[in-house]
C-alpha positions as CSV (number, residue, x, y, z in Angstrom):
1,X,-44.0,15.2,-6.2
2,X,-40.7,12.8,-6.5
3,X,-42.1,9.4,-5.7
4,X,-40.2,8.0,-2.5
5,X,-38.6,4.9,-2.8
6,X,-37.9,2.8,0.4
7,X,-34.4,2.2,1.7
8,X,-33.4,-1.0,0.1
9,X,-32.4,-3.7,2.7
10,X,-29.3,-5.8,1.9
11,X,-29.8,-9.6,2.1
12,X,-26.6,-9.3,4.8
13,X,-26.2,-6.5,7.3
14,X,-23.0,-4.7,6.0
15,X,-20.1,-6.5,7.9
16,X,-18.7,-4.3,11.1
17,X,-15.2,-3.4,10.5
18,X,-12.9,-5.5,13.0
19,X,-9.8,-5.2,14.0
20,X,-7.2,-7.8,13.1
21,X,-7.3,-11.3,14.7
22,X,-7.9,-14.9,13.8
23,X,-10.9,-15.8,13.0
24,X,-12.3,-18.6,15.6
25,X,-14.1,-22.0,14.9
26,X,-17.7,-22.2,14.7
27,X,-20.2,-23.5,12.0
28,X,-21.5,-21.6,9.8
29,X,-24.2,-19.1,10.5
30,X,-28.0,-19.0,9.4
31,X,-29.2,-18.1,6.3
32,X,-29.3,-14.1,7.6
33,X,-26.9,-14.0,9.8
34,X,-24.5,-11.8,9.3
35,X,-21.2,-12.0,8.0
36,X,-18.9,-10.8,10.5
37,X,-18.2,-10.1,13.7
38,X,-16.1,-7.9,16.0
39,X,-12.6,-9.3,17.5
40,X,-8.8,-7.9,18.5
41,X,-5.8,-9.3,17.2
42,X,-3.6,-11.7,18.8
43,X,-0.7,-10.2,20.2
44,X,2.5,-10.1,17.9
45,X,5.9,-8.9,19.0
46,X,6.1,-5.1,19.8
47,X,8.8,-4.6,17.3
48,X,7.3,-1.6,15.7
49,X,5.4,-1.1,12.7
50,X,7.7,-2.0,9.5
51,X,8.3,1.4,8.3
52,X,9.3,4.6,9.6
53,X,6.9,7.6,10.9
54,X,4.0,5.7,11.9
55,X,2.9,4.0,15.4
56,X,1.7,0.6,15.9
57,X,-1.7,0.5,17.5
58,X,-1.3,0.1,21.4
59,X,-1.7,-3.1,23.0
60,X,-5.4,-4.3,24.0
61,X,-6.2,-5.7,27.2
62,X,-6.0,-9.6,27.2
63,X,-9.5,-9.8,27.8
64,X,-10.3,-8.3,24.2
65,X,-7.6,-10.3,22.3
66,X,-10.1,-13.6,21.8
67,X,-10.4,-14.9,18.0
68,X,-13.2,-14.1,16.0
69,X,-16.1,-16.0,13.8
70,X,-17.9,-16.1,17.3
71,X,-21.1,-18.2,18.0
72,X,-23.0,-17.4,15.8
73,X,-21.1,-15.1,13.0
74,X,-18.4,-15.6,11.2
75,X,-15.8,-13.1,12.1
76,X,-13.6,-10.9,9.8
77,X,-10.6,-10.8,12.4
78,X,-8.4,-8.1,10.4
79,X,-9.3,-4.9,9.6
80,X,-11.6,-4.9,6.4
81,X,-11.1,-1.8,4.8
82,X,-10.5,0.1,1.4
83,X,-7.6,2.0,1.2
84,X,-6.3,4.0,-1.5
85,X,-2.9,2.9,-2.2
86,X,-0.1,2.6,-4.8
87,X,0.9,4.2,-7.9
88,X,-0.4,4.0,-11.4
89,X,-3.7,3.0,-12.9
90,X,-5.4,0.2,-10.6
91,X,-9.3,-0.7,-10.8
92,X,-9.0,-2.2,-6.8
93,X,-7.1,-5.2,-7.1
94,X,-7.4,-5.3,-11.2
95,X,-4.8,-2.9,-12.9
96,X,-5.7,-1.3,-16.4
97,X,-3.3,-2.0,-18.6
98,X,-3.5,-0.1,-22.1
99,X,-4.8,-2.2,-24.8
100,X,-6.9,-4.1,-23.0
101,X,-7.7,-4.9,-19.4
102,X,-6.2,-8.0,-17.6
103,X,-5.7,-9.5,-14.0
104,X,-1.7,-9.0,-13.9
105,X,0.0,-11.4,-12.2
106,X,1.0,-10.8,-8.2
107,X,4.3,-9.1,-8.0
108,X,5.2,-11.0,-4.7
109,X,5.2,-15.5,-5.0
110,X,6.6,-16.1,-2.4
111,X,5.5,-20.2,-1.4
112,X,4.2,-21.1,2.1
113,X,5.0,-25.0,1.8
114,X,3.5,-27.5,3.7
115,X,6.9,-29.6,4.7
116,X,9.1,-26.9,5.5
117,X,10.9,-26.6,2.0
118,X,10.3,-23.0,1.9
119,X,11.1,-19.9,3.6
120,X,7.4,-20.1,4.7
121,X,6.2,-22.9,6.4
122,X,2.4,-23.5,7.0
123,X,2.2,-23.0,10.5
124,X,-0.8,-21.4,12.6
125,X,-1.1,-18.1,13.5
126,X,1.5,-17.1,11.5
127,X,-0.3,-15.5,8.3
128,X,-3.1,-12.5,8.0
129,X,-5.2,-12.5,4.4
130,X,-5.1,-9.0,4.1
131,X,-8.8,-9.0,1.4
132,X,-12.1,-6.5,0.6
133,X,-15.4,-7.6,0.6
134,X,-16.1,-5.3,-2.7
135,X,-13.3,-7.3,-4.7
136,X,-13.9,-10.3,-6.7
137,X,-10.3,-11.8,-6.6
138,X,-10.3,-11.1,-2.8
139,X,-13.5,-12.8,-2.3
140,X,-12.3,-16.3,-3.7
141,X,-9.5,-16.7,-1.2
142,X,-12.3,-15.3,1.3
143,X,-14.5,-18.0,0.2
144,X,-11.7,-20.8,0.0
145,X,-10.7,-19.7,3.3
146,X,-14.0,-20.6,5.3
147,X,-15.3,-23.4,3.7
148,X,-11.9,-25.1,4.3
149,X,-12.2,-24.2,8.2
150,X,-8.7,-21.7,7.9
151,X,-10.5,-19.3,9.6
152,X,-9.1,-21.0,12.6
153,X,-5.3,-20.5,12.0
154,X,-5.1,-17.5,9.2
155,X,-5.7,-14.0,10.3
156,X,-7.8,-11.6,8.3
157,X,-7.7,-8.2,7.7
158,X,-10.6,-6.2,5.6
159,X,-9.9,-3.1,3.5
160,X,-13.0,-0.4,3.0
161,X,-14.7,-1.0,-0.2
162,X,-14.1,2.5,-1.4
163,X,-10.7,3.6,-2.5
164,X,-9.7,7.2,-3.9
165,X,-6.0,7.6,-5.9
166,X,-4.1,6.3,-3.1
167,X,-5.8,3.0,-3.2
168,X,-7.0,0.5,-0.5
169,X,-7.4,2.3,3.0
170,X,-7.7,0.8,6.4
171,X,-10.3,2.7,8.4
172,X,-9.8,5.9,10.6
173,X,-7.7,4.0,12.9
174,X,-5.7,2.0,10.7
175,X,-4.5,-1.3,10.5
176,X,-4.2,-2.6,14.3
177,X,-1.9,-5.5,13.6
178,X,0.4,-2.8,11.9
179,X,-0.3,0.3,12.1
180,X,-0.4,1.0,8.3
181,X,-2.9,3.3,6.7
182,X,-3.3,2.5,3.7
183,X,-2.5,-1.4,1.9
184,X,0.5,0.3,-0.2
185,X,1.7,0.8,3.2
186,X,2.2,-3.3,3.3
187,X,4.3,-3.0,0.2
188,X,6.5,-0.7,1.1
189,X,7.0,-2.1,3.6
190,X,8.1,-5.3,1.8
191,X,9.9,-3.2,-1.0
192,X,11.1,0.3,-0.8
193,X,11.6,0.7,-4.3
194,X,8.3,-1.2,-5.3
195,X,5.8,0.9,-7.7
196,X,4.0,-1.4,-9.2
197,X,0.0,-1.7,-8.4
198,X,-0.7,-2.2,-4.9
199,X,-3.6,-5.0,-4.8
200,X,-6.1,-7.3,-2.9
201,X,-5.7,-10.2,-1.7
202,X,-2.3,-10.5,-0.3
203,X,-0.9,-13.0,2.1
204,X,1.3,-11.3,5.4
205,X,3.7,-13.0,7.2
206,X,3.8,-11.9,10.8
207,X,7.0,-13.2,12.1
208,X,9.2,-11.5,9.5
209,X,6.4,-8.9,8.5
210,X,6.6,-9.1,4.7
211,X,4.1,-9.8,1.6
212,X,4.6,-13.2,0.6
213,X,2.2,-13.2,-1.9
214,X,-0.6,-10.9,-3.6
215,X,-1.0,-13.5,-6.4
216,X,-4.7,-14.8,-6.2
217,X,-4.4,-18.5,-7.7
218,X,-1.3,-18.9,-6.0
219,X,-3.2,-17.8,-2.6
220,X,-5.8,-20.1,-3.8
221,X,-4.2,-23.3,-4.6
222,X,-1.9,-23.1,-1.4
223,X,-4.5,-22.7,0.7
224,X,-6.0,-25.7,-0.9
225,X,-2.9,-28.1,-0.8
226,X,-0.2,-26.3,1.5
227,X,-2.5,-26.1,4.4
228,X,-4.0,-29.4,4.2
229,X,-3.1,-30.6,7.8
230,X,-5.2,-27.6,9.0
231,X,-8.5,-28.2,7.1
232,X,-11.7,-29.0,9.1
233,X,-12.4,-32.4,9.0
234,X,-14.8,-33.1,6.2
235,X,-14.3,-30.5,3.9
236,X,-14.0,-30.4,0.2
237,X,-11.2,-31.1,-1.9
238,X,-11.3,-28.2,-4.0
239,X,-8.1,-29.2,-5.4
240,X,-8.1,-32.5,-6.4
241,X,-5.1,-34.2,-8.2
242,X,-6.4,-36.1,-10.5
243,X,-8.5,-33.5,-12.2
244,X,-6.0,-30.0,-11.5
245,X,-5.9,-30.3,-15.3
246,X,-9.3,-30.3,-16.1
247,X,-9.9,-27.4,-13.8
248,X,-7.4,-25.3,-14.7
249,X,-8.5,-25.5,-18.6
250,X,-11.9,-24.8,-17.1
251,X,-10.5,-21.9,-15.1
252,X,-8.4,-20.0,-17.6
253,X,-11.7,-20.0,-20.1
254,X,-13.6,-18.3,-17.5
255,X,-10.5,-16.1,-16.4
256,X,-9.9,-14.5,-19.9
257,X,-14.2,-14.7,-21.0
258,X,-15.8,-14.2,-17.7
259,X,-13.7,-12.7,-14.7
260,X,-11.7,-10.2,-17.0
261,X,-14.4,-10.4,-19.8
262,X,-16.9,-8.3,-17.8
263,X,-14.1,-5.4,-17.6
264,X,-12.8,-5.8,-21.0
265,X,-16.5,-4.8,-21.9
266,X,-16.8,-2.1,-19.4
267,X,-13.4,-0.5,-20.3
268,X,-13.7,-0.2,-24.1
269,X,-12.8,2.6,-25.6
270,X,-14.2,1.6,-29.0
271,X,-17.2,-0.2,-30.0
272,X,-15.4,-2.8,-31.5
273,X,-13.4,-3.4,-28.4
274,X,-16.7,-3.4,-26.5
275,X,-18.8,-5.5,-28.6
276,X,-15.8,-8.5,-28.8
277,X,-15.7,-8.0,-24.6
278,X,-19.6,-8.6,-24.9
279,X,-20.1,-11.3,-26.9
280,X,-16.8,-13.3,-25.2
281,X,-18.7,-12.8,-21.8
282,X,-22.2,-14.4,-23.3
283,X,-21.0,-17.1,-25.4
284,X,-19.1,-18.3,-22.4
285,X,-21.7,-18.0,-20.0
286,X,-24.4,-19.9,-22.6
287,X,-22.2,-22.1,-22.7
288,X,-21.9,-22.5,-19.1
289,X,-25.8,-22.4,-18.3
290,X,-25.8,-25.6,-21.0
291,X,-23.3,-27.5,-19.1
292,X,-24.6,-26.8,-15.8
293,X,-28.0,-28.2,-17.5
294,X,-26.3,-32.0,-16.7
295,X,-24.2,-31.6,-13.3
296,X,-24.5,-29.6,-9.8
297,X,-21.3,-28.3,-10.4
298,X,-18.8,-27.4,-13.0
299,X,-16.9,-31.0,-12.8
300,X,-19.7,-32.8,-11.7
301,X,-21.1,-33.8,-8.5
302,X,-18.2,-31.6,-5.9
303,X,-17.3,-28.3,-5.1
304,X,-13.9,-27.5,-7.1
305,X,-11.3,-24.5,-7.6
306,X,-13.0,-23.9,-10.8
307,X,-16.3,-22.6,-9.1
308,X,-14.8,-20.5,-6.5
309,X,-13.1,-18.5,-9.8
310,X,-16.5,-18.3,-11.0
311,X,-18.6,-17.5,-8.3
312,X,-17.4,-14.1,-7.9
313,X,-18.2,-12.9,-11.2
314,X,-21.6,-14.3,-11.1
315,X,-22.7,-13.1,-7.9
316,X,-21.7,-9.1,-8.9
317,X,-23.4,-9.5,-12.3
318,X,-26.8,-8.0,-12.1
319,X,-25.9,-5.1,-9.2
320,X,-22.7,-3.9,-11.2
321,X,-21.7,-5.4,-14.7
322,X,-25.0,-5.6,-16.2
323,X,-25.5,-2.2,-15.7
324,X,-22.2,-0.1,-15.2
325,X,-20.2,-1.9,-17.5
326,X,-22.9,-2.5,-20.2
327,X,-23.1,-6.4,-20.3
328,X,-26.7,-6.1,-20.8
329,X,-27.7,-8.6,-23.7
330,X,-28.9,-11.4,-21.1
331,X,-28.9,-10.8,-17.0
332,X,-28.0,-13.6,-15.1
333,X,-31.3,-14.5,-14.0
334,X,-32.1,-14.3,-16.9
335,X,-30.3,-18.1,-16.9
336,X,-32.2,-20.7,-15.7
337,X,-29.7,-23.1,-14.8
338,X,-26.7,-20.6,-13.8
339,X,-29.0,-18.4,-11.9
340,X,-30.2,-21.6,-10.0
341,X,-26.2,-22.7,-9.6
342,X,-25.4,-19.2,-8.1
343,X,-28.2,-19.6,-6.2
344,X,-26.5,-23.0,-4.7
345,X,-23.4,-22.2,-4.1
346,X,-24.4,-18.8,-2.1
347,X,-26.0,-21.5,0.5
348,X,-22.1,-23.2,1.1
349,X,-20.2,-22.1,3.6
350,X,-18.1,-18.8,2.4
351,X,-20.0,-18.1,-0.1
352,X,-23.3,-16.2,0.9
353,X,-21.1,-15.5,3.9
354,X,-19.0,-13.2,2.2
355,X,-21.2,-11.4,-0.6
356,X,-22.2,-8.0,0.5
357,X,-23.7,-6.6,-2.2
358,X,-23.9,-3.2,-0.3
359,X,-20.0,-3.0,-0.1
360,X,-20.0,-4.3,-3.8
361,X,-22.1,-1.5,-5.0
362,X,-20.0,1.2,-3.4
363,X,-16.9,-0.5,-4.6
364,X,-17.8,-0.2,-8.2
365,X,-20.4,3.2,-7.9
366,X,-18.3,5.2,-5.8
367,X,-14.5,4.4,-6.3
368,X,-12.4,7.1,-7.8
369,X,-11.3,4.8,-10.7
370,X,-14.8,3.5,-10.8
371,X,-16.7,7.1,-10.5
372,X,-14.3,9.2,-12.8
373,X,-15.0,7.4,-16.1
374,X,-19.0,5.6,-15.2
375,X,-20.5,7.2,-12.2
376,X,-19.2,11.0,-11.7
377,X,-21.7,11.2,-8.9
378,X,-21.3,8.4,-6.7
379,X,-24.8,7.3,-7.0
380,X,-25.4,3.8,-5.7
381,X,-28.3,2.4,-7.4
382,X,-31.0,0.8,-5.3
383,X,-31.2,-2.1,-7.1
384,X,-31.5,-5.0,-8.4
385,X,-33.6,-6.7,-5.6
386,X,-32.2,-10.3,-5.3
387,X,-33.8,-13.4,-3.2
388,X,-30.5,-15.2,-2.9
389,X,-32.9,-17.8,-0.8
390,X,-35.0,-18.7,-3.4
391,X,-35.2,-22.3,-4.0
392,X,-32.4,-23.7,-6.3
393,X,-33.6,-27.5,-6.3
394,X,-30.3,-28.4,-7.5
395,X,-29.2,-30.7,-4.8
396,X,-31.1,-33.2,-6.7
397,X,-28.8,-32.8,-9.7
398,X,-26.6,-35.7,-11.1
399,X,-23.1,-35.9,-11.4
C-alpha cells in the first residue's frame, strides 16, 4: 500500500484574490497572519476600458469600495493573478533569451518624479503595482512597497501564479480596475504595436491609463526616493545617498550570480553551461554567508536596496531552485549565517508578508514555460518543510 503523506500546510494561508484597490494603513500583522485581504477598488472615471471589445467591471456599491490591508491583514488591493500574456519566450516576468538567460530591461521608463518634472508626478491614488506573488522581481517592489508604508497611496493588483502561452492572467472575472484579462492586455493597451515580453511588475497610471514602467530597479528605486513625502514615518532608508554606490556594486554581483544565476543553471542546455551557472551561484553565495558572518545586513547595521534584490532569490531556493533547476551542491540552510539572515529579514514588514511558498511552487511546477521543459506533469512537490520562525539571534549582530 502507497504510504499517505499528510497535506502539507503552508507557513501563510494562500492570499484571497482581491479586487483592485488601495491598500489601507495598518501595522503589520502577526507572525501567521495572513498575507492579504479582500477589498474593491476606488472608483476611477467610467471612461471605458483602454481597448476595444471588452467591458469594464461594473461599478460596486460605495459601501464595498473601502481600501484594503485591513486590521489585521495586509491587503492585496488589485487583482493578484497570473495571466498568460504576450508573445515570445517569457519564463513569468524573466524572458529567455538564447545564449543565456537574463532579466531584460523594462520596455516602458517612464519616471514618476517627486517635484513635478515629469509627466508623472507622485501623487496618491494615482498608481496601481500591477505584481505576482510567484515572481521574484515582483516580490521586491511588493516588499519595498509595505515596509515603506505605500500601501496607503499605491494600488495593487495580483496576477495568478500560473500562466500558460498567453502569459499572466487575471482571474475568471478579470481585472476590476480595467477590465483586462490577461496583463498583455495592459500593454496593448499602452502600445498597439508592442510585442516584446509582457512582464511583472509594472507601474499603471490611472489618470491617463498607460504602463509607465515594467522596469523593476527603476520601480524600486522610485519608490524609494520619488515617493519620499509619502513614507510612514520611521521607515528605512533603503536608498541612502551616500552609499547608492556601494549598493549598486553589491546589487549587480548578486543580479548576474544570484537572481539570474539560479536560471542560468536551470536553463542550460549543456553541461558546461550548467556547471559555470552552478558554480557562479555558490561562490557568490559563500561568499555572502562569510560576509554576513560580521554584520546583520549586507551594508552593515540597516535595511538597504541591496537586500530586498536578494531576498527573493533566497527565500525560493530550497522549494524551487535547489531542486528544479539543479542548484543542489549546498541548500541554503545548509548556511549557517545566510539561512539565519533569510530567516531575519522574513520577520520585517513585507517580507514574510509577501512569500507564499504555495503560489511559488505552482509558479515554477506548474507554468507552461516552467512544466514543458522540467515538470511535464505539474506535480507540486510537498516539500521542503521550512520553520521560517525559527530563531535567527541575529538582532544581536554588529554593524
Amino acid at each position: 500500500m502507497p504510504a499517505k503523506f499528510p497535506r502539507p500546510s503552508s507557513p501563510r494561508p494562500a492570499p484571497v484574490r482581491n479586487t483592485g484597490g488601495l491598500w489601507a494603513v495598518s501595522e503589520p500583522p502577526a507572525a501567521i497572519a495572513p498575507p492579504w485581504t479582500v477589498s474593491e477598488p476606488r472608483p476611477i472615471a467610467t471612461t471605458g476600458p483602454p481597448w476595444e471589445g471588452s467591458e469594464a467591471a461594473p461599478a460596486r456599491p460605495p459601501s464595498l469600495r473601502e481600501p484594503g490591508w485591513l486590521a489585521s491583514a495586509p491587503d492585496v488591493s488589485g487583482s493578484f493573478t497570473y495571466s498568460p500574456g504576450g508573445s515570445g519566450p517569457s519564463t513569468g516576468s524573466l524572458p529567455a533569451i538564447t545564449g543565456g538567460l537574463i532579466r531584460r530591461q523594462g520596455s516602458f521608463t517612464g519616471r514618476i518624479s517627486r517635484d513635478g518634472s515629469t509627466d508623472f508626478p507622485a501623487e496618491p491614488s494615482r498608481y496601481q503595482l500591477y505584481a505576482s506573488l510567484g515572481c521574484p522581481w515582483s516580490q521586491r517592489t511588493l516588499i519595498v512597497c509595505r515596509l515603506l508604508g505605500l500601501d496607503r497611496v499605491i494600488g495593487l493588483t495580483l496576477t495568478e501564479p500560473v500562466a500558460d502561452e498567453r502569459g499572466w492572467r487575471f482571474g475568471d472575472e478579470g481585472d476590476p480596475l480595467t477590465g483586462a484579462r490577461f496583463l498583455s492586455d495592459l500593454y496593448r493597451a499602452t502600445d498597439p504595436a508592442y510585442t516584446g515580453p509582457c512582464t511583472v511588475p509594472l507601474i499603471w497610471d490611472l489618470r491617463t491609463r498607460r504602463i509607465v514602467n515594467n522596469d523593476v530597479s527603476q520601480i524600486t528605486v522610485m519608490l524609494e526616493t520619488e515617493f519620499r513625502p509619502f513614507h510612514r514615518a520611521g521607515s528605512p532608508d533603503l536608498y541612502p545617498a551616500a552609499r547608492r554606490r556601494e549598493i549598486e556594486s553589491l546589487a549587480t554581483l548578486i543580479f548576474h550570480t544570484v537572481n539570474t544565476g539560479v536560471y542560468k543553471a536551470g536553463l542550460a542546455n549543456s553541461q558546461s553551461d550548467y556547471e559555470q551557472g552552478v558554480e557562479a551561484v555558490f561562490t557568490t553565495l559563500d561568499a555572502l554567508d562569510e560576509r554576513l558572518a560580521r554584520r546583520r545586513f549586507l551594508l552593515g547595521a540597516h535595511l538597504t536596496e541591496a537586500d530586498v534584490r536578494l531576498f527573493p532569490t533566497l527565500v525560493r531556493f530550497d522549494a524551487v531552485y535547489y531542486q528544479m533547476f539543479n542548484c543542489n551542491l549546498r541548500r541554503l540552510s545548509d548556511y549557517h549565517h545566510l539561512w539565519g539572515y533569510t530567516r531575519d529579514l522574513y520577520t520585517h514588514p513585507g517580507f514574510g508578508e509577501t512569500t507564499d511558498l504555495g503560489q511559488i511552487k505552482r509558479h515554477y511546477f506548474q507554468s507552461t514555460e516552467w512544466s514543458l521543459s522540467h515538470n511535464r506533469f505539474g506535480i507540486v512537490p510537498i516539500g521542503p518543510q521550512i520553520d521560517w520562525n525559527e530563531p535567527h539571534g541575529r538582532a544581536r549582530m554588529p554593524g
